[in-house]
N, C-alpha and C positions, 0 to 999 in steps of 0.2 A: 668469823667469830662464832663462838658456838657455847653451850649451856651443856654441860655433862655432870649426869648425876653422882655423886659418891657414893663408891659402890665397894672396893678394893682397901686395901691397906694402906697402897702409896696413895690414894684421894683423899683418905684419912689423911694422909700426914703433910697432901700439900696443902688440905683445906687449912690446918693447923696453923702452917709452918707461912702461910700467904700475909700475915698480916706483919711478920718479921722484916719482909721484902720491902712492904707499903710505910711501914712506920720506922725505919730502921732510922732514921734522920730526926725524928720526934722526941725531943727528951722528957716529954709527959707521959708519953705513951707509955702503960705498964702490962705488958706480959702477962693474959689471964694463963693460970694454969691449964696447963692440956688436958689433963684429968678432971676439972671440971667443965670445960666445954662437953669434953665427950659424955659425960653422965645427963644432958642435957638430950642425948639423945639416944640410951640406953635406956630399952624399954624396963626391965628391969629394977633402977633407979629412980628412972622418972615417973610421979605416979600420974603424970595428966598423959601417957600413957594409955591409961586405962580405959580414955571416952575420948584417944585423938593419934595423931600420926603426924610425925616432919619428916622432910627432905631436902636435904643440901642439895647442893651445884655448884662446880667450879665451870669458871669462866673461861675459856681458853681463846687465845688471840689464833691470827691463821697460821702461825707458827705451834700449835698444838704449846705454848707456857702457859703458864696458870698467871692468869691475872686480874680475878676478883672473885668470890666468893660469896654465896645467900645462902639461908636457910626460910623453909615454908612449914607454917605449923597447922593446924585446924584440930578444934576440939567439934567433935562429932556430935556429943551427946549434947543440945537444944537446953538452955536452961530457961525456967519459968518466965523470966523478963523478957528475954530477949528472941524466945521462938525463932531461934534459927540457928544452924552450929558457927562457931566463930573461929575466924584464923588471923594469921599474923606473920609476917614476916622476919629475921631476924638475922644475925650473923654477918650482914652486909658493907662488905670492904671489897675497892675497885682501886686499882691504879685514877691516878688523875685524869681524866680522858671521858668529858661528856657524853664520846658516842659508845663505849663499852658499860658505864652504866645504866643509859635510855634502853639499850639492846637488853641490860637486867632487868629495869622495869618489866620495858615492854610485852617479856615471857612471863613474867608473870601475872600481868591481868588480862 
C-alpha cells in the first residue's frame, strides 16, 4: 500500500472518479460536481490560495488500483488569535478496510 501524490491528468480523474467505485451502492450519496472539486484546488479560483497550499493522494493497494483518496490543506499566513499557520485535512474516502485507512492517517501526522 502506498500514498501517491496527484500530479498527472489520469490522478485527476481517478481522484474524481474514486468515490463513484466507494459509493456506487449508496442511494444518498450525491455526486459533487467535478468542477467544483477541482476549483478547490485551482490556485487561481481559490483565494485561500493566496496565504496557503493543498495536496491530494491517492491510495494505491499492492496491485497499484486506486482505492481511497485525501487531500492536505495549510494556510501559511499565522492569524492574530491563533499565532500559528493552520491546516486541515479533507477529501477523504477509503474503500471499507480499517487497515488502508490507519496507513491514511498514519502518513499524515
Amino acid at each position: 500500500m502506498k500514498l501517491k501524490e496527484v500530479v498527472s491528468a489520469a490522478d485527476i480523474a481517478n481522484f474524481l472518479e474514486l468515490p463513484l467505485k466507494i459509493y456506487k451502492n449508496v442511494p444518498e450519496w450525491i455526486r459533487p460536481l467535478d468542477q467544483d472539486i477541482e476549483q478547490v484546488f485551482d490556485r487561481k479560483k481559490n483565494k485561500t490560495f493566496r496565504s496557503g497550499d493543498a495536496i491530494r493522494w491517492l491510495l494505491l493497494d499492492d496491485k497499484d488500483e486506486v482505492i481511497g483518496r485525501v487531500a492536505a490543506f495549510v494556510n501559511t499566513k499565522s492569524s492574530k488569535r491563533e499565532m500559528q499557520p493552520t491546516g486541515g485535512m479533507g477529501f477523504f474516502d477509503c474503500i471499507d478496510d480499517q487497515k488502508s485507512s490507519k496507513f491514511t492517517f498514519q502518513f499524515l501526522c
